[in-house]
N, C-alpha and C positions, 0 to 999 in steps of 0.2 A: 258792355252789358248793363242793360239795369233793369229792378226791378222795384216794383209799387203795389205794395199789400200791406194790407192793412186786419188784423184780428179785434175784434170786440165785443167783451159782453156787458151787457145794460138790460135797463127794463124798455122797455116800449113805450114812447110818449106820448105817441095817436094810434087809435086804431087804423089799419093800413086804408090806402085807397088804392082800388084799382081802376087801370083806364087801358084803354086799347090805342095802339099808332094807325097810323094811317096803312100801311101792311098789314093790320092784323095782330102783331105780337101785343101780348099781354104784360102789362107792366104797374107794377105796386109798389107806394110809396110809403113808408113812415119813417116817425122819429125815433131818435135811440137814445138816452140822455146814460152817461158812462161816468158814474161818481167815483170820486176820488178822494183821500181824507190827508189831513195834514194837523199841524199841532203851532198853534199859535204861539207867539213869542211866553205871553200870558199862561199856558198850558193848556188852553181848552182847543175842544178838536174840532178842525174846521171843514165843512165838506165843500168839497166842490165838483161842477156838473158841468160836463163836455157837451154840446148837442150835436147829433149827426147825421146827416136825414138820407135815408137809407132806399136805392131803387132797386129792384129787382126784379128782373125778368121771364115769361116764359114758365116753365114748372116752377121753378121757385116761386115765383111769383103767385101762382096758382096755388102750393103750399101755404104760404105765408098769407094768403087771403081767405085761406079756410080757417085755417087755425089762430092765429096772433094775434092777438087782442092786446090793448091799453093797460100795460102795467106791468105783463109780463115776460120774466126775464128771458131772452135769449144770446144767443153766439151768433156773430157774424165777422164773414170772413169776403174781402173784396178788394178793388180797388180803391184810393185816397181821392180824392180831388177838391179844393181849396179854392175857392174863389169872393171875387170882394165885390159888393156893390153898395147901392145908394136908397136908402130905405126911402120911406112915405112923406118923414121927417124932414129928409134929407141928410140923416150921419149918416156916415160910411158905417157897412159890415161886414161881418167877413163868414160865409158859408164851409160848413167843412160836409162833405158830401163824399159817400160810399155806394159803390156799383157793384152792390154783393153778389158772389157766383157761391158763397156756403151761408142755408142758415138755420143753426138748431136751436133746436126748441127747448129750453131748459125747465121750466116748468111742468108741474105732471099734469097732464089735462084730465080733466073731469067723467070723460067717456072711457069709451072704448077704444078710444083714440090711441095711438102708441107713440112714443117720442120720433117725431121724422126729420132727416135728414135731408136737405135737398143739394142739388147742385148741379150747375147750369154747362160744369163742363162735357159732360155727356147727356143732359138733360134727361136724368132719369133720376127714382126716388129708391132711397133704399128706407126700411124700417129695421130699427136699434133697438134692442131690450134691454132692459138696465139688468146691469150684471150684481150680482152679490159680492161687496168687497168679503174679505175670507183675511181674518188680521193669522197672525201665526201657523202659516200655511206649513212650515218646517219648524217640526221642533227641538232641542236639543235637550241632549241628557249629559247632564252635566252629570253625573254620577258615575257618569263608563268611563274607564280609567284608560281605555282601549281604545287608541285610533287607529282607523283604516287610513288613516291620509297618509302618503308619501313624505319623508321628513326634506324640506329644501336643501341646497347645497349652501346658503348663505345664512 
């Protein structure tokens, strides 16, 4: 058994591009840049930047070509794929590439718009509303001298 997924969130590096295959299916492409931070020997904090260019098909695709713009943040969720070639230059490089089937939109859009969800394994779109976190949802009284809890045996 195996399996190859991949989760990631980043800002958006390019605005997407879409293009059509030769079938027909719709397919969008952008960059995902996925920072990360470290602390140098010296103490100062060092970031650094993953890139990972991100396809997606079909209603996603469709999604993410309405919506997703150059800079912001989303969630994707897909497959890995790695591969190395020989630039313009001629140095070797090495591609790191994602065939996302989830990708949400983390950012609040500007409209009327609602945070959307897509995803390509039953190819349809659900809409999310942001929920109200609620801190101290149970509270305790420390004052009641009186439990109803059952006392354990141990």
């Amino acid at each position: 058994m195996s399996l190859n997924q991949i989760l990631l969130i980043g800002n958006c590096g390019s605005d997407p591009e879409m293009r059509y295959t030769p079938n027909g299916s719709m397919v969008v492409n952008f960059s995902l840049a996925v920072n990360s931070y470290r602390n140098s020997p010296e103490g100062d904090q060092i970031q650094e930047t993953e890139w990972f260019r991100v396809s997606c098909w079909n209603k996603t695709a469709e999604s993410v070509n309405q919506f997703l713009q150059k800079g912001q943040r989303c969630f994707v969720e897909g497959r890995f794929r790695s591969s190395n070639y020989t630039a313009n230059d001629g140095t070797q490089r090495q591609s790191n590439e994602v065939t996302a089937f989830r990708v949400i939109f983390l950012d609040r859009s500007t409209g009327n718009v609602s945070d959307e969800v897509m995803t390509n394994e039953n190819n349809s779109s659900q809409t999310t509303q942001p929920t109200e976190v609620k801190e101290n949802i149970v509270e305790t009284n420390q004052n009641d001298e009186t439990d109803d809890v059952e006392e354990l045996p141990w």
